[in-house]
MIGUTI-687933 format. One line per field, with one value per atom (N, C-alpha, C, CB): x, y, z. Coordinates in steps of 0.2 Angstrom, whole numbers. Glycine has a CB too. Example, Ala and Ser with C-alpha at 12.3 -4.5 7.8 and 13.67 -1.06 7.14 Angstrom:
X = [66|62|66|57|64|68|64|70]
Y = [-28|-22|-16|-22|-11|-5|0|-3]
Z = [39|39|39|45|35|36|39|29]
***
This chain:
X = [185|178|173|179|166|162|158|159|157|151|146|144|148|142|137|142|131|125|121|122|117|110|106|106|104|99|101|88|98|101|94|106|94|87|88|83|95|96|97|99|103|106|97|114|93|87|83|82|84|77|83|74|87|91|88|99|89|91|80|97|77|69|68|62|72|69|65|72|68|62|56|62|55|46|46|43|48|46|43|52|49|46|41|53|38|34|27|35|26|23|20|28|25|26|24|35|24|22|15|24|13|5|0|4|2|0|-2|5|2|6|1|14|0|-5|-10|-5|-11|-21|-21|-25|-15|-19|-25|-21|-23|-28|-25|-30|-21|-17|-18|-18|-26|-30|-33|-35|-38|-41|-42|-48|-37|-36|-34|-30|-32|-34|-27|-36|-22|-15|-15|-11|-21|-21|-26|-26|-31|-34|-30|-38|-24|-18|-16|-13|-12|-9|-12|-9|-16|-22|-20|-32|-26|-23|-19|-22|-12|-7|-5|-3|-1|-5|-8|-10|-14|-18|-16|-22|-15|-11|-6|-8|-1|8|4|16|2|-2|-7|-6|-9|-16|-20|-12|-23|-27|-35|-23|-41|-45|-47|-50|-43|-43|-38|-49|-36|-31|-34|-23|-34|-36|-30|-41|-29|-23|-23|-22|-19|-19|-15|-14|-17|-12|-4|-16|-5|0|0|1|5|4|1|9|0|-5|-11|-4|-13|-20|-22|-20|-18|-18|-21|-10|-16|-19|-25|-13|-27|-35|-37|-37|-37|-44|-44|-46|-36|-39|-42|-33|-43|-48|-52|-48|-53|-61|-63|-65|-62|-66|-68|-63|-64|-65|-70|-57|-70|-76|-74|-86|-67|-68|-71|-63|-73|-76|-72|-80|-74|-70|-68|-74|-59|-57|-56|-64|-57|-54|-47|-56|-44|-37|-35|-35|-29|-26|-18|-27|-17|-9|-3|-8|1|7|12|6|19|24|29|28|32|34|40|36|42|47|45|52|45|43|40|34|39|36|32|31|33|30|23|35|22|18|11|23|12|6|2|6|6|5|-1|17|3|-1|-7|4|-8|-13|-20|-10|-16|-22|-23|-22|-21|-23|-29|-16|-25|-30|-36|-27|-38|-43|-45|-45|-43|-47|-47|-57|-42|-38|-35|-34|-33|-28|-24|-31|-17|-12|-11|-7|-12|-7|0|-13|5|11|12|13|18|18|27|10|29|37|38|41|45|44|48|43|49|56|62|55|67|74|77|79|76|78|76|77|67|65|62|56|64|62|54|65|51|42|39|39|32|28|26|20|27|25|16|30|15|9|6|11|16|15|16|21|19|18|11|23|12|2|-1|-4|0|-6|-6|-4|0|1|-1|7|-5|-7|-14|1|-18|-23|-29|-23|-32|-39|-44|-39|-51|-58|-57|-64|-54|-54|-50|-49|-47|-42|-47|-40|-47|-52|-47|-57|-39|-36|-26|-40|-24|-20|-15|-20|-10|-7|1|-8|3|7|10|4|17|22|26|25|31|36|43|34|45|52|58|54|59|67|68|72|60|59|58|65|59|59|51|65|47|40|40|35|33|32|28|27|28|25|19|28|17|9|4|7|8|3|2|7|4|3|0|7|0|-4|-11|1|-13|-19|-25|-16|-20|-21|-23|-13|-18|-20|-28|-14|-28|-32|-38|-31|-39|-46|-48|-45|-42|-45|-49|-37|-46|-50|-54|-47|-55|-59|-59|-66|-50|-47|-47|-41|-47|-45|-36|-48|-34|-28|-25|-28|-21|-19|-12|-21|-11|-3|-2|-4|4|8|13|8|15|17|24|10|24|27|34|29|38|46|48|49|41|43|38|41|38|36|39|39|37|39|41|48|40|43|37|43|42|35|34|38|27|26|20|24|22|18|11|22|5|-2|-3|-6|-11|-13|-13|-22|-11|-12|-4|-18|-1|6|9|8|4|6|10|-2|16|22|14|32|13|9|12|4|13|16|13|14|18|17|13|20|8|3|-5|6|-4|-11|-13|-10|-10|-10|-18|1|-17|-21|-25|-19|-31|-40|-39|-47|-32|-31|-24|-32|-22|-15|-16|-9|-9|-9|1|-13|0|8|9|10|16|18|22|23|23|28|30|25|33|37|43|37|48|53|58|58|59|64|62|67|55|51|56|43|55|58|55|57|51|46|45|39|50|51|47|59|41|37|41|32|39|40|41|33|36|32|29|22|23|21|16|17|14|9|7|14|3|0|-4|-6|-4|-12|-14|-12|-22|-23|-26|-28|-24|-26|-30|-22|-35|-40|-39|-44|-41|-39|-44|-36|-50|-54|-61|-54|-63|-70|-75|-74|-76|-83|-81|-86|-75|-74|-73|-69|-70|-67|-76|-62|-79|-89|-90|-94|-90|-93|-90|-93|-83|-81|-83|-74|-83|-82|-90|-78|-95|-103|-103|-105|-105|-108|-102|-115|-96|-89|-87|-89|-88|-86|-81|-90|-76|-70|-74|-65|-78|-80|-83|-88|-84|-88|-84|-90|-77|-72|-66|-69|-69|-66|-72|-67|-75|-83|-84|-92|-81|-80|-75|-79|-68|-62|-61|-52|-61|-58|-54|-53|-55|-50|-43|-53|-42|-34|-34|-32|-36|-33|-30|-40|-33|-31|-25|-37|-21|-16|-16|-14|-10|-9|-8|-1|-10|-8|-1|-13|4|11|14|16|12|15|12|14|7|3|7|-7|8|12|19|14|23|27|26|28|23|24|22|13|16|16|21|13|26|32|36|36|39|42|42|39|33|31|35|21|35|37|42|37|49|54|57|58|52|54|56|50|53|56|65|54|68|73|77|70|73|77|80|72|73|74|80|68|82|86|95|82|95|102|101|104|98|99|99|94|99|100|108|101|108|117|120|119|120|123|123|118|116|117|119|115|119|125|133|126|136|142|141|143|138|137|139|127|132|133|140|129|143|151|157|153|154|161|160|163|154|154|153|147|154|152|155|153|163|167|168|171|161|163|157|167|158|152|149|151|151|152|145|159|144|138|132|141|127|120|120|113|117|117|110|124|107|97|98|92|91|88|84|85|85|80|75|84|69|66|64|60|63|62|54|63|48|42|40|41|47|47|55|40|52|59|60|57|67|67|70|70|68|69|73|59|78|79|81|81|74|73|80|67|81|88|91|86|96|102|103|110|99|99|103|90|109|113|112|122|116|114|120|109|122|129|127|137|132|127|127|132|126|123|128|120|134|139|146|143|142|146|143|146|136|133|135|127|134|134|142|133|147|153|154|159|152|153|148|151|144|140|143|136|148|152|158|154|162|167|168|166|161|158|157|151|153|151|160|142|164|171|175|176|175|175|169|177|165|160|156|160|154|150|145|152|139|133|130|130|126|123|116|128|110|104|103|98|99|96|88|100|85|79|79|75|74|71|74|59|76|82|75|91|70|65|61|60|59|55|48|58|42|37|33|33|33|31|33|34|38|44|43|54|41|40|36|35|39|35|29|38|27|23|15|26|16|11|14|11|16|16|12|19|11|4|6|-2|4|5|8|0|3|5|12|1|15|19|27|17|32|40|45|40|51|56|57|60|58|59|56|59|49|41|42|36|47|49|55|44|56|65|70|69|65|68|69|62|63|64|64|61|67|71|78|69|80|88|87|88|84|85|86|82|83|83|91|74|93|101|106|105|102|109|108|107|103|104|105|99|109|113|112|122|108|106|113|97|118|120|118|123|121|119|116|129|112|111|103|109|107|102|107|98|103|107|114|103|115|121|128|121|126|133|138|131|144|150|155|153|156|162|166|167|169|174|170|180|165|163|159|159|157|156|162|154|168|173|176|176|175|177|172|178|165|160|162|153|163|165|171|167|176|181|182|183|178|179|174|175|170|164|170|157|172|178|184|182|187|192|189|194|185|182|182|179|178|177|182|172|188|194|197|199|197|200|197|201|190|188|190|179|192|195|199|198]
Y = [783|785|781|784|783|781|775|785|770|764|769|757|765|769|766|769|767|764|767|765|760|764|768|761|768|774|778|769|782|783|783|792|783|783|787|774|784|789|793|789|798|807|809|809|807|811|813|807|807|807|811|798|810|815|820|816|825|831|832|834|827|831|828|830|825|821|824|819|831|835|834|843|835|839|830|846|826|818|817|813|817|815|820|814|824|827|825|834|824|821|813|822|810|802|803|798|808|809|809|816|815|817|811|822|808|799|794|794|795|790|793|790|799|802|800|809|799|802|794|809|787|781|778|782|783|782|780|788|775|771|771|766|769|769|775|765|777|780|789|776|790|799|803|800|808|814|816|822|810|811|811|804|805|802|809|793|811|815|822|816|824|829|828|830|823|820|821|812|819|820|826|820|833|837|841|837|840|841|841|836|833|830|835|826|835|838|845|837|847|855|854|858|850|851|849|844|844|842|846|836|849|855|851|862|845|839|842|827|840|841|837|841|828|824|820|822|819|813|805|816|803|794|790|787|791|788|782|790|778|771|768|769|760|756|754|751|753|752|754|745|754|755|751|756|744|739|739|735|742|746|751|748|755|762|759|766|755|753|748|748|744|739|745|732|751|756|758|762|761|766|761|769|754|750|749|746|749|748|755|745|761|766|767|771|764|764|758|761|753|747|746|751|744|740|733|739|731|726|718|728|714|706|706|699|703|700|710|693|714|720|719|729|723|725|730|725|730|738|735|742|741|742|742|749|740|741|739|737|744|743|735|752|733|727|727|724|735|737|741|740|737|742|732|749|736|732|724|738|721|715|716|710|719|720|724|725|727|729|723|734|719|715|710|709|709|703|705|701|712|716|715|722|716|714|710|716|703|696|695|690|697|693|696|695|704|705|704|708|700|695|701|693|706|710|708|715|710|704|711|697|711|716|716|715|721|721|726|724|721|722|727|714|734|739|739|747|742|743|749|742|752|757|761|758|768|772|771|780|769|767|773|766|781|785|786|791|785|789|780|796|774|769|767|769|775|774|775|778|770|770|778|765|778|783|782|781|786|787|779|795|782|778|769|781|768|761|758|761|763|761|762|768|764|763|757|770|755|748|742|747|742|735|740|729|744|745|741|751|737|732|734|723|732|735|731|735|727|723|730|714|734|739|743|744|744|748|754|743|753|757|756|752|763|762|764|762|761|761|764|753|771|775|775|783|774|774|779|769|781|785|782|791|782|779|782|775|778|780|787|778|793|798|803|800|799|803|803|799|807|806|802|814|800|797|805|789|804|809|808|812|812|813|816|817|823|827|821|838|818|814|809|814|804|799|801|795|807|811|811|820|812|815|808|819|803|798|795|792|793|792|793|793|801|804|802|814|803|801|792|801|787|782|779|778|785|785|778|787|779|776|779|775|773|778|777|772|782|784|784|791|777|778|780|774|783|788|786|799|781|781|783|778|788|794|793|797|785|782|787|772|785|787|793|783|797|803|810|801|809|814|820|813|823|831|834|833|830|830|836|822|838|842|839|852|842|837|839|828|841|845|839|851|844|843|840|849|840|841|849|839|852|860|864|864|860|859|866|861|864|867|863|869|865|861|861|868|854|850|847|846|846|838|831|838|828|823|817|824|814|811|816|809|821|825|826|833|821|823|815|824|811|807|806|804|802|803|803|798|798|793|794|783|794|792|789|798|785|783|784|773|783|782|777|791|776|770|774|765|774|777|771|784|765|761|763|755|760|764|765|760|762|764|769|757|773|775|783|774|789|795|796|799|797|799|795|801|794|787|788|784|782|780|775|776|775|772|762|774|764|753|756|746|756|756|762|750|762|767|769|774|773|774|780|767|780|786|785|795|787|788|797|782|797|804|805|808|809|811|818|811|816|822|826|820|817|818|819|808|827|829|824|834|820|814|809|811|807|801|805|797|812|815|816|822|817|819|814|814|807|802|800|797|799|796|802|794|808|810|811|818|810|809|817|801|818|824|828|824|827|830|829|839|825|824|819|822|818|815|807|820|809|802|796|804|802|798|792|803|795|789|785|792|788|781|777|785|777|772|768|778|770|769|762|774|766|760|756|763|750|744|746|737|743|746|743|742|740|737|740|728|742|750|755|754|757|764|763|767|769|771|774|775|770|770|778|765|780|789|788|791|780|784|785|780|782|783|789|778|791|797|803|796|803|808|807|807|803|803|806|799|806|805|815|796|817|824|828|826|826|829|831|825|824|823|828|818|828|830|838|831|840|849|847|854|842|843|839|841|835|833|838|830|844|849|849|854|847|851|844|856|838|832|831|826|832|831|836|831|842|846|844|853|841|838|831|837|827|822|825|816|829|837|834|849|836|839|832|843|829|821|819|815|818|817|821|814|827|831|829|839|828|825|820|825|813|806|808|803|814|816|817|822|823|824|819|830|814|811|806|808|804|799|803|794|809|812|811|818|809|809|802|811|797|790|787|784|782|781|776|783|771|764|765|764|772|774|778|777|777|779|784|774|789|792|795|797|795|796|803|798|800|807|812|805|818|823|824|829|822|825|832|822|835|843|845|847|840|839|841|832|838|839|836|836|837|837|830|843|827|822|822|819|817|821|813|826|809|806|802|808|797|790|787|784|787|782|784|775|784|786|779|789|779|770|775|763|770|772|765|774|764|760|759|763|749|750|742|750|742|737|729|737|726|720|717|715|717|710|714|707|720|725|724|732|723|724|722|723|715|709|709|700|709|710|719|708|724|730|730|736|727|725|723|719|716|712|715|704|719|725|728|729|734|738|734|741|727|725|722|719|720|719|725|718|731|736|741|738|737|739|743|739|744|750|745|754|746|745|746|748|743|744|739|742|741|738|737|742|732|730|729|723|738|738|738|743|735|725|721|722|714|713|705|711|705|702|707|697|704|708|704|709|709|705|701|708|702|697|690|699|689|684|680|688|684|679|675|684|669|663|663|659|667|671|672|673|676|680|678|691|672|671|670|667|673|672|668|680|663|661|664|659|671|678|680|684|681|684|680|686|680|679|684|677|680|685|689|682|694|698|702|697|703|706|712|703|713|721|721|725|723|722|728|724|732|740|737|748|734|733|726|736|722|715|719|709|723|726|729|734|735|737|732|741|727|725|719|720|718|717|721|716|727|734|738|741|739|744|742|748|749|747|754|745|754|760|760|760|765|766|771|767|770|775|781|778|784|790|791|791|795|801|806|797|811|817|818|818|809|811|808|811|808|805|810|801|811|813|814|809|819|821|813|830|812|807|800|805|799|793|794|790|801|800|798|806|802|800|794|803|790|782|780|778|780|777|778|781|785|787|784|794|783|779|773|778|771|761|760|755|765|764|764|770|768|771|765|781|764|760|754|758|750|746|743|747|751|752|754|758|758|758|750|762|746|739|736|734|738|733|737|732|743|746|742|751]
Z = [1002|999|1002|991|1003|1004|1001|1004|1002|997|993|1004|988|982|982|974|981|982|978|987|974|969|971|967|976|977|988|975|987|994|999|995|1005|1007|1016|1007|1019|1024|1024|1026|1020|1020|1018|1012|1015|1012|1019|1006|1022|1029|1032|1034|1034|1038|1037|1036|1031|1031|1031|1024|1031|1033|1037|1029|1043|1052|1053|1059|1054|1060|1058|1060|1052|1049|1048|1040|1048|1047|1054|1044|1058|1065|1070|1070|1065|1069|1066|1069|1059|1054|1055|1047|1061|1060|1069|1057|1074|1081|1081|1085|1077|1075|1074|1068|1072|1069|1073|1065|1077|1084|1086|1088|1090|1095|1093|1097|1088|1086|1085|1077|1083|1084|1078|1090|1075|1068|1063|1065|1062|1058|1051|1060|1049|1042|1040|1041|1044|1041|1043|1041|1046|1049|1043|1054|1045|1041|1034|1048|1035|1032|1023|1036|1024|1016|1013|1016|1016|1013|1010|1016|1017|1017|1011|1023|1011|1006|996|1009|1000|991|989|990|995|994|991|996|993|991|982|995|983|976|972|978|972|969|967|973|971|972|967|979|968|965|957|968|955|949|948|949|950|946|941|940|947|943|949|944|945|951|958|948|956|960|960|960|968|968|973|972|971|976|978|970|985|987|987|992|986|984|991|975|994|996|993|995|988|984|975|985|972|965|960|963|961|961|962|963|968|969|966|974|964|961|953|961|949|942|943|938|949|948|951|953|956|953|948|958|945|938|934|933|933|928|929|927|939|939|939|946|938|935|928|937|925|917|915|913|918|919|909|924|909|902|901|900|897|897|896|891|900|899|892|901|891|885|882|880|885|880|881|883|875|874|878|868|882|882|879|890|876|874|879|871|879|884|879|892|883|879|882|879|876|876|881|869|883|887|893|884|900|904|911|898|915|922|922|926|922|922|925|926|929|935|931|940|926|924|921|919|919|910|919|901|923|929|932|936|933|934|928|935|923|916|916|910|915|916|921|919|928|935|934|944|930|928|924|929|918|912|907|914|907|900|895|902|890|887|885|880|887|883|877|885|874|866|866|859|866|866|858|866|862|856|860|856|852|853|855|848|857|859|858|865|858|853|856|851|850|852|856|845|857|860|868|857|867|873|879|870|874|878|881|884|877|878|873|882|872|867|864|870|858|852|850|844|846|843|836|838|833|827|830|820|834|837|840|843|843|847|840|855|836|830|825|826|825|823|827|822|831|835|839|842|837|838|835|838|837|833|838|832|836|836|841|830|846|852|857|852|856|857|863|849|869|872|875|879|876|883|879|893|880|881|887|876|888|894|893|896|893|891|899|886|898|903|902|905|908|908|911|912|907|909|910|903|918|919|920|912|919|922|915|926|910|904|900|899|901|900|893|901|889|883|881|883|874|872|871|867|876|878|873|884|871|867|858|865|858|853|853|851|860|862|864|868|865|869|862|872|855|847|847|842|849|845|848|844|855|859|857|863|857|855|847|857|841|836|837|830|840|840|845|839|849|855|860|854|861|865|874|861|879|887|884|899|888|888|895|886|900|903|904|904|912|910|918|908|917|921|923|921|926|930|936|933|939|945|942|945|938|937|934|932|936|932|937|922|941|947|947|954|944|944|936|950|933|927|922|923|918|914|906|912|904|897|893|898|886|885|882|879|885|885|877|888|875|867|866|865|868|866|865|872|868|867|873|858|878|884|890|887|893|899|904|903|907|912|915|909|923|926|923|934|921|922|925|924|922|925|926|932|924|925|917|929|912|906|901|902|903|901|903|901|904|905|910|903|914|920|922|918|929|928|936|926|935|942|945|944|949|953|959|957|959|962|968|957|973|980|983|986|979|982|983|979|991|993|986|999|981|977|969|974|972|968|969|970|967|966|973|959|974|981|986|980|990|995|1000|997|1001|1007|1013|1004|1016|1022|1019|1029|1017|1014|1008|1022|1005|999|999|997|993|994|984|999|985|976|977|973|970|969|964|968|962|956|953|954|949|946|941|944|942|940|936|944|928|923|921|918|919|912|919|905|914|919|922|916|916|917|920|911|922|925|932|922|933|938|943|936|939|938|944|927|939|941|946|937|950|955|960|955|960|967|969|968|966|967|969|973|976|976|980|980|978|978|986|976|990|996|995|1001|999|1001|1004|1008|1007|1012|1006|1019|1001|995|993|989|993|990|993|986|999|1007|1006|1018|1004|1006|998|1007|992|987|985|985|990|989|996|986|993|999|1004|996|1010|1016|1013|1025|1010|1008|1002|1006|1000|994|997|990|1004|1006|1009|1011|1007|1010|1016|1006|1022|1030|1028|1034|1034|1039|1040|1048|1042|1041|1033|1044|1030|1023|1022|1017|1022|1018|1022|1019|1030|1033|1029|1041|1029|1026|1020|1028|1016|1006|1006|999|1012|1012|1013|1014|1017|1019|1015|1023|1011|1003|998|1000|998|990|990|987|994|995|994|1002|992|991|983|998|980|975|970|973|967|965|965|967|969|973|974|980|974|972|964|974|961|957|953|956|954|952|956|953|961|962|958|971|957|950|944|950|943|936|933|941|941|942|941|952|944|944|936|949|932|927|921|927|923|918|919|921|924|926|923|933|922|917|910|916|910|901|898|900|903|900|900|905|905|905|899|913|897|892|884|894|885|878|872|877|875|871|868|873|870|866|864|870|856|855|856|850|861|865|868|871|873|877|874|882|875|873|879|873|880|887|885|888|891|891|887|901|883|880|882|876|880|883|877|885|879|873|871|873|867|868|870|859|869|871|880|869|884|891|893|893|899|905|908|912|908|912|919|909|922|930|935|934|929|931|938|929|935|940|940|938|935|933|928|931|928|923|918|927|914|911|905|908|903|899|893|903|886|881|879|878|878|874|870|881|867|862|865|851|862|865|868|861|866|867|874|857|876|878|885|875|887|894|901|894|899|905|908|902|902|904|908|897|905|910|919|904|916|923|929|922|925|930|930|929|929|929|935|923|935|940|946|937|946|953|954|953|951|954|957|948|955|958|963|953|965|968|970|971|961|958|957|951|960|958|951|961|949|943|943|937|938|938|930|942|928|922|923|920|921|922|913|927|909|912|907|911|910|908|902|916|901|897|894|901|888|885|885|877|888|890|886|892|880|875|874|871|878|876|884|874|888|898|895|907|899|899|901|902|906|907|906|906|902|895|887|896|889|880|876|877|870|866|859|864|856|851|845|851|844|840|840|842|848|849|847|855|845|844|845|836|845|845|840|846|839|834|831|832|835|834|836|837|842|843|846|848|839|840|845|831|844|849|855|851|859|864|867|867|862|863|862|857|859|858|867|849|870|877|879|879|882|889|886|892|881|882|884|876|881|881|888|874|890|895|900|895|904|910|915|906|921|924|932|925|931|935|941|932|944|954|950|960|955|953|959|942|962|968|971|975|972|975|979|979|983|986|985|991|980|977|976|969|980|980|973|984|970|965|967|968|971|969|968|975|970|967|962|970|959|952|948|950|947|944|944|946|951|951|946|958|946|941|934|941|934|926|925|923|928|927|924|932|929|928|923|937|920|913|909|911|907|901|902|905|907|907|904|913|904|902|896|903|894|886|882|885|884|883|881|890|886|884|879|889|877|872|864|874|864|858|854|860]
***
């Protein structure tokens, strides 16, 4: 049997080299490195698969969230919401620009902020909130969109882990993913669903008046001249990320498959949480994070890596609680949901090529496990 691995990155380039190495020649000839015609293709695209009016290719996914805030131009010391479960990396981005997070819990099923959570730590300091997709499973937008506009809140929508995913709008219409909030942006770091070469980002443009205001008199050059040369995304990633996008559909539907196979084999025990599907939209599995109760994880973790099954603990702190961003206000126990995940959850292998027999050895060595602790 073949080494399992968390995510695959060879067999995918394999089976697109051609149109990659022709996509990655074209680049090389013309010697345009920054600023040629790939990133705009790319938007394009984008644009097209999203049925948004604009996209802004980003340097990185860090770049992508400091423009979506400098277009929102919130005011020093504002609040935006983020959920207490989820990336370190936003909560550092709001600091360095003088934001202060407010920490919201998130639902025990879907691992992402609700309506009625963000509604509990919204205060008249409250300018933006920050709605993620987790693990591929979108948050429910048409309800965060409801709540937003009732308190005429920005509505950010972060989209990275959920690429292709569908989710119903405020009108209770199926939208991709990320074209649903004022803002959204995306992350195409290599371990992202849509793997770049090195880094790469976007931001997307939903909400008409901000879409208005950035493109000025709708030219492209308008918003090369707008963002920093270290915001803009390289012509090889952007060749590359356009090659990709034509096939996420189609990625996404062989991780379908894989984690159907997860679902059946754990159905029959109530040891394992296994990802939720919401009925609101589609998951399109970044990760297969599965949920077992606290005193069950660290030992199945070390189990798997003994038998040389990989496994990841995305996020193994609850951001409230980093030493970090601790705020006086904040304690243990303030959001118990997702002080309870980051003990429990446990995200096993999961991309397209993963082999029948190494699924079974996975389901195996889970079950055995959980079998001894009976």
């Amino acid at each position: 049997m073949e080494d399992i691995r968390m995510t695959a990155t060879k067999a995918p380039y394999a089976k697109l080299k051609q149109e990659l190495d022709d996509a990655f020649s074209a680049v090389m000839e013309s010697m345009n490195l920054e600023e040629g015609p790939q990133a705009q293709r790319f938007a394009a695209s984008l644009e097209t698969y999203l049925q948004v009016p604009l996209v802004v290719p980003c340097a990185s996914g860090t770049e992508a969230l400091r423009f979506a805030l400098s277009v929102l131009q919130l005011p020093a010391g504002a609040e935006v919401v983020v959920p207490a479960f989820g990336d370190a990396s936003v909560v550092e981005v709001l600091l360095q620009l003088g934001l202060k997070p407010a920490f919201a819990d998130v639902d025990a099923a879907t691992f992402t902020l609700t309506a009625s959570s963000v509604e509990s730590v919204l205060s008249p300091h409250t300018a933006a909130i920050f709605a993620s997709h987790l693990f591929g499973q979108p948050a429910p937008m048409h309800e965060l969109v409801q709540l937003a506009q009732q308190h005429k809140k920005w509505l950010i929508e972060d989209a990275t882990q959920a690429l292709g995913a569908a989710c119903e709008g405020p009108d209770d219409v199926l939208v991709k993913a990320g074209a649903i909030g004022h803002i959204g942006l995306m992350s195409f770091f290599p371990t992202k669903p849509i793997l770049s070469s090195g880094e790469g980002g976007a931001v997307i443009m939903h909400d008409k008046e901000l879409t208005a205001k950035l493109q000025g008199r709708n030219d492209r050059q308008h918003l090369v001249e707008f963002t920093d040369s270290r915001q803009r995304l390289g012509a090889l990633d952007a060749a590359m990320l356009d090659v990709k996008l034509k096939y996420v559909d189609a990625f996404n539907e062989g991780k379908e498959k894989v984690a159907r196979y997860y679902d059946a084999a754990f159905a029959d025990t109530e040891l394992v949480q296994t990802p939720y599907r919401a009925s609101y939209g589609s998951h399109v599995f970044h990760q297969y994070t599965i949920k077992v109760t606290l005193d069950i994880r660290d030992g199945l973790q070390e189990y798997l890596s003994n038998n040389f099954i990989p496994s990841a603990v995305y996020y193994p702190e609850p951001l409230h609680l980093l030493a970090n961003f601790a705020h006086p206000s904040c304690k243990a126990g303030d959001f118990p949901v997702s002080e309870e995940l980051c003990k429990g959850v446990l995200s096993l292998p999961m991309h397209t090529e993963l082999k029948q027999e190494q699924l079974e050895y996975i389901c195996h060595h889970v079950l055995v496990y959980l079998t001894q602790l009976a």
